[in-house]
C-alpha positions in Angstrom: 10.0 -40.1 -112.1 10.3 -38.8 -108.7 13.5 -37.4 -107.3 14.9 -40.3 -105.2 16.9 -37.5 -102.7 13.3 -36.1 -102.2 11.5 -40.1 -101.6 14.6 -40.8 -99.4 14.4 -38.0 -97.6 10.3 -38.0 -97.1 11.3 -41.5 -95.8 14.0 -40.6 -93.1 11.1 -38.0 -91.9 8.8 -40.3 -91.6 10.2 -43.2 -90.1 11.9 -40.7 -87.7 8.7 -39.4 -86.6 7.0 -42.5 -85.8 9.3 -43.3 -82.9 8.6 -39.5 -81.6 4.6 -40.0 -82.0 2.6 -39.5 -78.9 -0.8 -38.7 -77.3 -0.7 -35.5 -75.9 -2.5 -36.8 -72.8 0.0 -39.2 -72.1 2.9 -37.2 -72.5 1.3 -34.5 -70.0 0.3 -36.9 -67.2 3.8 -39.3 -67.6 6.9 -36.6 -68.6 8.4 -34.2 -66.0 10.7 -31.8 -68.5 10.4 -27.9 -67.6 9.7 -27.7 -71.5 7.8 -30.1 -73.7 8.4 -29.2 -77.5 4.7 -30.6 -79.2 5.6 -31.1 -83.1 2.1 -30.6 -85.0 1.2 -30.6 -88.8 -0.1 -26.8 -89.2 -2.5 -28.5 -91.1 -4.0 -31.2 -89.0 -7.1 -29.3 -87.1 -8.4 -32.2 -85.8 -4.6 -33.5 -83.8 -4.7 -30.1 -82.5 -8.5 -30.0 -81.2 -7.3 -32.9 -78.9 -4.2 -31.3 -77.9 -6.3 -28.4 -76.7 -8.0 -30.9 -75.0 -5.3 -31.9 -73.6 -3.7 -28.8 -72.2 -6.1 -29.4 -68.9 -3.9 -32.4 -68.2 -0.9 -29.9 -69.0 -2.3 -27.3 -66.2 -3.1 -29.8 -63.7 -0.1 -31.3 -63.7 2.1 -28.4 -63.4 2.4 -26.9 -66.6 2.0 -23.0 -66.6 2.5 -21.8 -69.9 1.4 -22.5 -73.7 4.2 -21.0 -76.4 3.4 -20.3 -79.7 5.5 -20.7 -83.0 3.1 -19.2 -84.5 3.2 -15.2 -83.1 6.4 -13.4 -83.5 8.1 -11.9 -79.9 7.5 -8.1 -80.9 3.8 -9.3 -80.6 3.6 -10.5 -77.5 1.4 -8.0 -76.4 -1.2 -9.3 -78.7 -1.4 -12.2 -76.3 -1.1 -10.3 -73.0 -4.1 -7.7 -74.1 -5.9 -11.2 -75.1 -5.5 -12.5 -71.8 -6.7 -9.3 -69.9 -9.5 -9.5 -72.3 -8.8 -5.7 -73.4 -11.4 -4.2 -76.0 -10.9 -6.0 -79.8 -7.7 -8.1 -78.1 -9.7 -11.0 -79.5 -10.2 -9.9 -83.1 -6.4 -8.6 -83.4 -5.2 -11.9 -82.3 -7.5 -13.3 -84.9 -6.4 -10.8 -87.5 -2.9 -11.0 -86.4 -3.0 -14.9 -86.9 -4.9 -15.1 -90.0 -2.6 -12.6 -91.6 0.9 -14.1 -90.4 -0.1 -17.4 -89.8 -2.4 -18.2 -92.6 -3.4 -21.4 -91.5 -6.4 -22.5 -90.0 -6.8 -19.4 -88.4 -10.3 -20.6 -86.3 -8.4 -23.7 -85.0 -5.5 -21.6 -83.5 -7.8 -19.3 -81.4 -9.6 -22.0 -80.6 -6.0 -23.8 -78.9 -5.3 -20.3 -77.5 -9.1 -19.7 -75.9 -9.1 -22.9 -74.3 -5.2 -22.6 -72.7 -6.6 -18.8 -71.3 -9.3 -20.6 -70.3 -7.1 -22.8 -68.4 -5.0 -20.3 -67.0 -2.1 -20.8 -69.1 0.3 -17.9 -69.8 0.9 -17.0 -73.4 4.4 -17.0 -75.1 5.0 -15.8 -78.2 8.6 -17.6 -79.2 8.9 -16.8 -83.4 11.9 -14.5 -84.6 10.1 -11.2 -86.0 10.1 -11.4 -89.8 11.8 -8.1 -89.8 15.0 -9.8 -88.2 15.3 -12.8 -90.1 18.4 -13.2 -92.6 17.9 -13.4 -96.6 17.4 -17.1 -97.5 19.7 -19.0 -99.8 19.5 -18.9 -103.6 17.4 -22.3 -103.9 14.3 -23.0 -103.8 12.4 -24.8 -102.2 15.3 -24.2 -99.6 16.2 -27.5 -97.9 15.6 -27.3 -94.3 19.1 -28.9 -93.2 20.5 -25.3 -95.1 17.7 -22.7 -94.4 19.4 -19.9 -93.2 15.6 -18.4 -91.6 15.2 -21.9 -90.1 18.1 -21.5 -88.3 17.9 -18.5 -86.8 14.5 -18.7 -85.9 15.2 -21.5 -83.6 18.1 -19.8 -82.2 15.9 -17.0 -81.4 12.9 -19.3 -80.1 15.7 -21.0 -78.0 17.1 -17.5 -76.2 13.4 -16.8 -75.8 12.4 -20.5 -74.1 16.0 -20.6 -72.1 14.9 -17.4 -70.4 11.6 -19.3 -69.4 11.4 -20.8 -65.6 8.2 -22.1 -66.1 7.2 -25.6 -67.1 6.1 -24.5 -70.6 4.8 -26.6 -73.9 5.6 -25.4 -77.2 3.2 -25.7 -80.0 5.5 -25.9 -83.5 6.0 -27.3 -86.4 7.1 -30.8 -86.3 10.4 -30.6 -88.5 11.6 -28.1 -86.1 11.3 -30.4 -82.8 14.1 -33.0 -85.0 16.9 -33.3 -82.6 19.4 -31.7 -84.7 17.2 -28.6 -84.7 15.3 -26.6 -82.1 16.7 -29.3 -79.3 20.3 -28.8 -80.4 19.5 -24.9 -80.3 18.4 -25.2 -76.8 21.5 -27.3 -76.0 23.5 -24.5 -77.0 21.5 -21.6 -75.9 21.2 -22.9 -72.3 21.5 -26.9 -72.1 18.0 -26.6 -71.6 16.8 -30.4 -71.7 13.6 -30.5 -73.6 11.0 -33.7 -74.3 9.3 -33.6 -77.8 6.9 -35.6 -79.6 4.8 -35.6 -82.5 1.1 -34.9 -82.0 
């Protein structure tokens, strides 16, 4: 029998992020934050393909840089040789992301290609792994508890607070949950932020 914590929980979630739920498109041409937060299923190649898509509509409406949960701040010159198109920049990014990352690596650099395309800055916004705290005992750690979570988006949010820019964040959608990344911001910088779930 399942555990009825886990269904309620998997509930809560969902019925949470249906109210956040959002085209891309429409959140770029209608919202005027300095920072969008855009939750994504690190899974879901095909949500993303259109939010690349979508990143024109970002550009020409303002928007000047693309952040990534994904790449970890001490590699942020992976993304600056990328966009200066230095020798093999391309294949370490892709190395770099299919080793960290581990998700669809070919979907990712395709997102990344089409916002340098665009002229998009890159940010890299993810605590390096080397500076992350031990996790709690229990596992599968629950997020409301995770000790990495945690500081992770306290480091993401020092990182976006020092950001002028209008800026959209690619992440993971639990993180963009109000009590979260958001309330990090808050209390980083009382940076407002606009998210919604791709």
């Amino acid at each position: 029998m399942p555990n009825m914590k886990n269904l309620f929980l998997a509930w809560l979630l969902l019925s949470h992020f249906q109210t956040l739920a959002a085209n891309s498109a429409s959140v770029f041409e209608n919202i005027d934050h300095q920072l969008i937060l855009a939750g994504e299923t690190h899974t879901h190649d095909q949500l993303r393909a259109e939010f690349s898509e979508d990143l024109e509509i970002f550009a020409n409406n303002g928007g000047e840089v693309l952040a990534l949960e994904m790449v970890e701040t001490n590699y942020q010159d992976l993304l600056e040789r990328y966009l200066e198109d230095k020798k093999n920049s391309e294949q370490d990014l892709y190395d770099y992301l299919k080793y960290r990352w581990g998700y669809n690596t070919d979907s990712y650099m395709k997102m990344i290609t089409r916002a340098k395309e665009l002229g998009l800055d890159l940010l890299a916004v993810d605590l390096p792994k080397a500076q992350r705290p031990q996790e709690v005992l229990i596992f599968p750690v629950p997020p409301d508890v995770s000790l990495v979570r945690a500081a992770r988006e306290a480091h993401m949010a020092k990182v976006l607070c020092q950001e002028e820019r209008k800026t959209v964040l690619i992440i993971g959608s639990f993180h963009i949950l109000e009590r979260f990344l958001p309330a990090a911001l808050k209390k980083e910088c009382f940076k407002k932020s606009y998210q919604f779930k791709l």
